[in-house]
One Martini backbone bead per residue (centre of mass of N, CA, C, O) as a GRO file, in nm:
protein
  231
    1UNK     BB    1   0.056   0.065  -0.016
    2UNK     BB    2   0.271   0.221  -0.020
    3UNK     BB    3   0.360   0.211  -0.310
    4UNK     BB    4   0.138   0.330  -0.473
    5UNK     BB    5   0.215   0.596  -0.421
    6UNK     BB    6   0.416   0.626  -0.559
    7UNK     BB    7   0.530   0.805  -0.862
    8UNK     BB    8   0.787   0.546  -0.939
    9UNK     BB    9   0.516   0.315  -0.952
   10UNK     BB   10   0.366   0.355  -1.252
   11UNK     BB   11   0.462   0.113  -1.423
   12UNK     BB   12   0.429  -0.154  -1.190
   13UNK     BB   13   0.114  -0.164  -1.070
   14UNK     BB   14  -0.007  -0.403  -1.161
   15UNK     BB   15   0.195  -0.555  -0.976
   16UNK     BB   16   0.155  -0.462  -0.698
   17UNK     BB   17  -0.159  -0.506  -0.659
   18UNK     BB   18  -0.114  -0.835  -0.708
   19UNK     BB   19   0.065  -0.871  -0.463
   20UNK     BB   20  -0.146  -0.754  -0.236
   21UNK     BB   21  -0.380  -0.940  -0.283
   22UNK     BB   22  -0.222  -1.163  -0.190
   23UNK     BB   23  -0.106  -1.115   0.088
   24UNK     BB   24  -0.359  -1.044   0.177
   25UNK     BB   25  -0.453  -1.355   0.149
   26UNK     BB   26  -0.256  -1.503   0.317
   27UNK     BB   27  -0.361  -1.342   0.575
   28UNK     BB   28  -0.642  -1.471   0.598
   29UNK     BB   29  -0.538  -1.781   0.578
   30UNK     BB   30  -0.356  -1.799   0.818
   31UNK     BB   31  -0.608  -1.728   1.034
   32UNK     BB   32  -0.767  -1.964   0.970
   33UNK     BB   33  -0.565  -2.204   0.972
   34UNK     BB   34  -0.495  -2.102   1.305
   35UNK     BB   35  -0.805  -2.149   1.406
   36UNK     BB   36  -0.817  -2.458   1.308
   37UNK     BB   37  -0.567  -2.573   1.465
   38UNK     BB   38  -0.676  -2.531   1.711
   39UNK     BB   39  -0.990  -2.663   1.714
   40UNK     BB   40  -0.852  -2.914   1.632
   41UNK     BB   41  -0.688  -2.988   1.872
   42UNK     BB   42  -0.876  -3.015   2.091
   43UNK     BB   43  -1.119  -3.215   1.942
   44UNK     BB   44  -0.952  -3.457   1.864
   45UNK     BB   45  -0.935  -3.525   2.193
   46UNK     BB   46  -1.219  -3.599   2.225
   47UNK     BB   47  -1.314  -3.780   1.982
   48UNK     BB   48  -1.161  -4.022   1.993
   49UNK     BB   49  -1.348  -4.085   2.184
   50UNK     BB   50  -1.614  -4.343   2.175
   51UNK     BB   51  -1.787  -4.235   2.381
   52UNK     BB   52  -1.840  -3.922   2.259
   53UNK     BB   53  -1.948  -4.061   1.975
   54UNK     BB   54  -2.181  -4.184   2.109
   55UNK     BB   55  -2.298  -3.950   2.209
   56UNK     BB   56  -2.195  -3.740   1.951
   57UNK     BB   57  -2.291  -3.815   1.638
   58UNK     BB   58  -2.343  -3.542   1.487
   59UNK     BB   59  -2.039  -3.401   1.592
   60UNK     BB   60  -1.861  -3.655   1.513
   61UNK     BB   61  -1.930  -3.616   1.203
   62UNK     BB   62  -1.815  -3.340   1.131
   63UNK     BB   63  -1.566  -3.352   1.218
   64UNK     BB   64  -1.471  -3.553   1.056
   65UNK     BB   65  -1.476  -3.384   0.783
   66UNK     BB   66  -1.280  -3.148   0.923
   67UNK     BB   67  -1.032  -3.383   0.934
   68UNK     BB   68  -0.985  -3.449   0.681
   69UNK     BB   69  -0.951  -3.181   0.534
   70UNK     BB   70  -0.672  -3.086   0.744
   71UNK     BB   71  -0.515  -3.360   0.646
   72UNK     BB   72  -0.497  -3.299   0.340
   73UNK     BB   73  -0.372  -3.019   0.362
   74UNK     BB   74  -0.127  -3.081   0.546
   75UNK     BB   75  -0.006  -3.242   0.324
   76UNK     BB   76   0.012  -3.071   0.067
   77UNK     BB   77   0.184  -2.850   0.242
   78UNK     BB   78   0.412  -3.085   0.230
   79UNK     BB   79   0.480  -3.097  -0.035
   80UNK     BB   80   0.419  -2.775  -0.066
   81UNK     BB   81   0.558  -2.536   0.149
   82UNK     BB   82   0.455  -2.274  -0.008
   83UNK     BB   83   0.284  -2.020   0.074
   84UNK     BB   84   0.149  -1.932  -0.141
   85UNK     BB   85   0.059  -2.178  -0.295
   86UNK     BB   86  -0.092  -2.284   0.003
   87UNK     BB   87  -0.309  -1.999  -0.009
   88UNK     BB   88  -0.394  -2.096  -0.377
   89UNK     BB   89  -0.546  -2.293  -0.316
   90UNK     BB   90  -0.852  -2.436  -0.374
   91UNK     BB   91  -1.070  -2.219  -0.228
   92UNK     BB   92  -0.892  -2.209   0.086
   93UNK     BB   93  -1.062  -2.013   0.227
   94UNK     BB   94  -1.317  -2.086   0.232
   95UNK     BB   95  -1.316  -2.348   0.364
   96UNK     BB   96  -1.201  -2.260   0.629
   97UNK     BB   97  -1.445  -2.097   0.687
   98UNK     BB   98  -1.649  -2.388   0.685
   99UNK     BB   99  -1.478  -2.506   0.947
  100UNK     BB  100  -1.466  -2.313   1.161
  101UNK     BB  101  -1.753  -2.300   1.183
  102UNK     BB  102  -1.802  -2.553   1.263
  103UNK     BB  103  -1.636  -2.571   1.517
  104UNK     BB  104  -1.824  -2.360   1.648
  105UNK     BB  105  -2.024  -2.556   1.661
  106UNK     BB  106  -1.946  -2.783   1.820
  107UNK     BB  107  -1.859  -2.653   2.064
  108UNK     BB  108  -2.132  -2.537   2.170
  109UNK     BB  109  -2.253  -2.842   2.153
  110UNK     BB  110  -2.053  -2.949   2.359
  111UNK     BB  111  -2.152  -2.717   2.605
  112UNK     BB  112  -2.472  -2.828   2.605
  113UNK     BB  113  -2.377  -3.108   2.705
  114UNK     BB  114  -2.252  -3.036   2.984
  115UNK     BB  115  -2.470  -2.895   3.096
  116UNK     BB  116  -2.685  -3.132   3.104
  117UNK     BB  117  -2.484  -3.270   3.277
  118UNK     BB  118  -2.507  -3.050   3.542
  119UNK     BB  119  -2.816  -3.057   3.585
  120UNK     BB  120  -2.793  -3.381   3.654
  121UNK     BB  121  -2.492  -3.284   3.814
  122UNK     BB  122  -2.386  -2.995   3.989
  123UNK     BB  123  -2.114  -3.127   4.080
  124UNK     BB  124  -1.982  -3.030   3.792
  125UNK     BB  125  -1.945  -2.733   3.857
  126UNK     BB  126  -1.663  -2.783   3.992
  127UNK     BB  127  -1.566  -2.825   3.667
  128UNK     BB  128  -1.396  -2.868   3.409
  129UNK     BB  129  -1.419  -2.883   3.067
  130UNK     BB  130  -1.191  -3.135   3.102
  131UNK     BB  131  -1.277  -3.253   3.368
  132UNK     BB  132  -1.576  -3.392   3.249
  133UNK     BB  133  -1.463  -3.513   2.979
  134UNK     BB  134  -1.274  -3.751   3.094
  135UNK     BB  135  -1.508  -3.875   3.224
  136UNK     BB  136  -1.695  -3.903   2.978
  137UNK     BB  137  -1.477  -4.065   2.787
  138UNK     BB  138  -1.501  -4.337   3.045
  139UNK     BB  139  -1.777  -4.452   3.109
  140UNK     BB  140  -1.638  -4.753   3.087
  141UNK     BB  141  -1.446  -4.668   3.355
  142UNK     BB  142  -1.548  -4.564   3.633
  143UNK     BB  143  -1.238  -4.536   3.785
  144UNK     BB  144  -1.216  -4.233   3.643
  145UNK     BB  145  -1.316  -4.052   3.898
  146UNK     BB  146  -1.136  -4.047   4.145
  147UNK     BB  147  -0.973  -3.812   4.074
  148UNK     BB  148  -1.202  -3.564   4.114
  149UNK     BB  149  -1.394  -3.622   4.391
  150UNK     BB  150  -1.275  -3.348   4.562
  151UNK     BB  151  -1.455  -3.183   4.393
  152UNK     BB  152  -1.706  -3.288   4.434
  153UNK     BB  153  -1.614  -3.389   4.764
  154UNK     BB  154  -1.573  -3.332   5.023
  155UNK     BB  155  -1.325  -3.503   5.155
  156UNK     BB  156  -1.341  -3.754   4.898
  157UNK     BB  157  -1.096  -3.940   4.783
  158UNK     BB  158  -1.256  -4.226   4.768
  159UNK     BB  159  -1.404  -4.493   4.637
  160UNK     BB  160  -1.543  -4.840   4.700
  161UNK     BB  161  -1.444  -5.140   4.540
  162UNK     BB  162  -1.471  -5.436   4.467
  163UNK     BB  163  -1.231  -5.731   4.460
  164UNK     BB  164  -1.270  -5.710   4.159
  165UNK     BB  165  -1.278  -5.714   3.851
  166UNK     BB  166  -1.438  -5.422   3.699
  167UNK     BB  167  -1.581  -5.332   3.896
  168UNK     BB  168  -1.968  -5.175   3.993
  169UNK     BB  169  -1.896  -5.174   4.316
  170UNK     BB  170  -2.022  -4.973   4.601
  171UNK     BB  171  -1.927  -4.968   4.933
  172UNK     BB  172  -1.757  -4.679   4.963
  173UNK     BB  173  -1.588  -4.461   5.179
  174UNK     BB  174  -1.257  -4.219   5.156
  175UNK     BB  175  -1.100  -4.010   5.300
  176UNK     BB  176  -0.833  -3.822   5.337
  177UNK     BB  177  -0.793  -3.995   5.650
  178UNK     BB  178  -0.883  -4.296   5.556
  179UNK     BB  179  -1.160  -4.288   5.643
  180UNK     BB  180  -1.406  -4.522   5.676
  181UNK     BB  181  -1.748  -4.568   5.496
  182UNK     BB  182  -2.043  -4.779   5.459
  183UNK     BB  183  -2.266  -4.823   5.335
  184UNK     BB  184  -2.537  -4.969   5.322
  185UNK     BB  185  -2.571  -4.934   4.970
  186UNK     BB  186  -2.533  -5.055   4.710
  187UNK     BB  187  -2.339  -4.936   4.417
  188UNK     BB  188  -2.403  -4.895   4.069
  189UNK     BB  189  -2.157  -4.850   3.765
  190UNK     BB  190  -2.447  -4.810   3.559
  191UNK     BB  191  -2.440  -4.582   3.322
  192UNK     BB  192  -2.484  -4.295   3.369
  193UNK     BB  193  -2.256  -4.087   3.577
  194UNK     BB  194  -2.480  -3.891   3.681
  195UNK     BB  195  -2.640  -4.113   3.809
  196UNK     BB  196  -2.443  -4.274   4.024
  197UNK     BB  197  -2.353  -4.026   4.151
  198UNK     BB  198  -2.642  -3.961   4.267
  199UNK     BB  199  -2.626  -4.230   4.433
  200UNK     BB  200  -2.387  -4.143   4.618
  201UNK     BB  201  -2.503  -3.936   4.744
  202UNK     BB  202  -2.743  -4.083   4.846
  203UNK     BB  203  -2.542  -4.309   5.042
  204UNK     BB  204  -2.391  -4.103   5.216
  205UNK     BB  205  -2.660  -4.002   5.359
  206UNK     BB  206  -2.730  -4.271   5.445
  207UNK     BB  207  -2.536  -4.358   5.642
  208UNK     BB  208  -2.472  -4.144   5.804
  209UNK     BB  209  -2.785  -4.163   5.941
  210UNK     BB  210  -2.737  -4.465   6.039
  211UNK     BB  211  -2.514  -4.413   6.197
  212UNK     BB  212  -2.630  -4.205   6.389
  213UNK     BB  213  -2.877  -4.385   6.468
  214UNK     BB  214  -2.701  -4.579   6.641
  215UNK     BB  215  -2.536  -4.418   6.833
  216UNK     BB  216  -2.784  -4.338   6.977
  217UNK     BB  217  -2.933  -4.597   7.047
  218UNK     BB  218  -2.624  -4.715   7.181
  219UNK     BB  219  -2.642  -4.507   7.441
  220UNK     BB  220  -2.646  -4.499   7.709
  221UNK     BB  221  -2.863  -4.443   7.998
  222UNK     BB  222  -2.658  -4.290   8.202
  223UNK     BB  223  -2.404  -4.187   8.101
  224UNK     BB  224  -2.093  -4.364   8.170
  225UNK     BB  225  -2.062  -4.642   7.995
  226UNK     BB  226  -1.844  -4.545   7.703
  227UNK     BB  227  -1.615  -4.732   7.625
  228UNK     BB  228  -1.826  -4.884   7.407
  229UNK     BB  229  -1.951  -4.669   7.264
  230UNK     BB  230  -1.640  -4.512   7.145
  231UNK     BB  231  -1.445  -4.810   7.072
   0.00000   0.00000   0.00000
């Protein structure tokens, strides 16, 4: 642009014009790009997990396109990396722009499949939106609770499964202090994860309750011979 002001510029404007279009070009396709490649990474581990594909198969089938496109895009400007050519690809930037869509469209659609998911176990909502994709991304492997559960129940350091290999039954919490509390009944963890945490929940306050009600029941009537009723 400085260039075409110039009154020496007048035999060659033609040419500054054309470079000026390119580099502007180039500028836009690189800006949408690197929007993809950002948005392209953060998803691309997302969609990966096969829960998550099962769970949101027409978000799933949209990426998958939108991977496609950018592994194209990829290979062909590894073969001939020079940027111009790069920028200058079959309607590279229309592409792209409408690769970006899909992706915000993605990502929206996303947020409010967590939203769901929060509203019907609200202890979600102490979790960060990768820290619920983790769990919810492994939702066949109950035992992938374990890492968050301090921050969905205060000083819940973990749930206590019954001896079994894969088991699916939870007998107990564990305290930050090692201290150990039985349900009174079992939980199973099958179905959706917010469901049968919400069963835990339910579980904890049953038990803590039973264990409260024996302990008043237990209490001697005279009020002096505790040291059964303590130890």
């Amino acid at each position: 642009q400085t260039m075409i002001g110039l009154k020496y510029a007048a035999g060659i404007r033609g040419e500054i014009e054309t470079w000026e279009k390119t580099l502007s070009n180039v500028a836009d396709v690189i800006d949408e790009w690197i929007n993809c490649q950002k948005q392209w990474m953060y998803l691309e581990n997302i969609f990966s997990a096969a829960d998550i594909q099962r769970q949101l198969p027409a978000e799933s089938q949209k990426f998958t396109q939108v991977d496609k496109f950018w592994k194209d895009t990829m290979h062909k400007s590894n073969k001939n990396s020079r940027v111009k050519d790069c920028c200058a690809m079959d309607n590279i930037l229309h592409k792209f722009v409408q690769a970006n869509k899909t992706l915000d469209n993605i990502q929206k659609h996303l947020e409010d499949y967590l939203e769901t998911k929060r509203s019907a176990f609200p202890r979600f909502y102490f979790l960060s939106n990768d820290e619920l994709l983790e769990i919810l991304s492994q939702t066949r492997n109950p035992h992938s609770v374990q890492a968050h559960l301090r921050k969905c129940f205060d000083n819940i350091a973990r749930i206590g499964f019954t001896p079994v290999e894969k088991s699916t039954e939870i007998v107990n919490m564990v305290s930050g202090e090692g201290e150990t509390v039985d349900f009174s009944e079992s939980v199973f963890a099958e179905g959706n994860v917010e469901f049968w945490l919400s069963k835990i929940e339910k579980a904890m306050r049953g038990c803590l309750y039973d264990k409260t009600k024996e302990a008043f029941e237990a209490y001697p009537e005279n009020g002096l011979e505790l040291a059964d009723w303590l130890f």
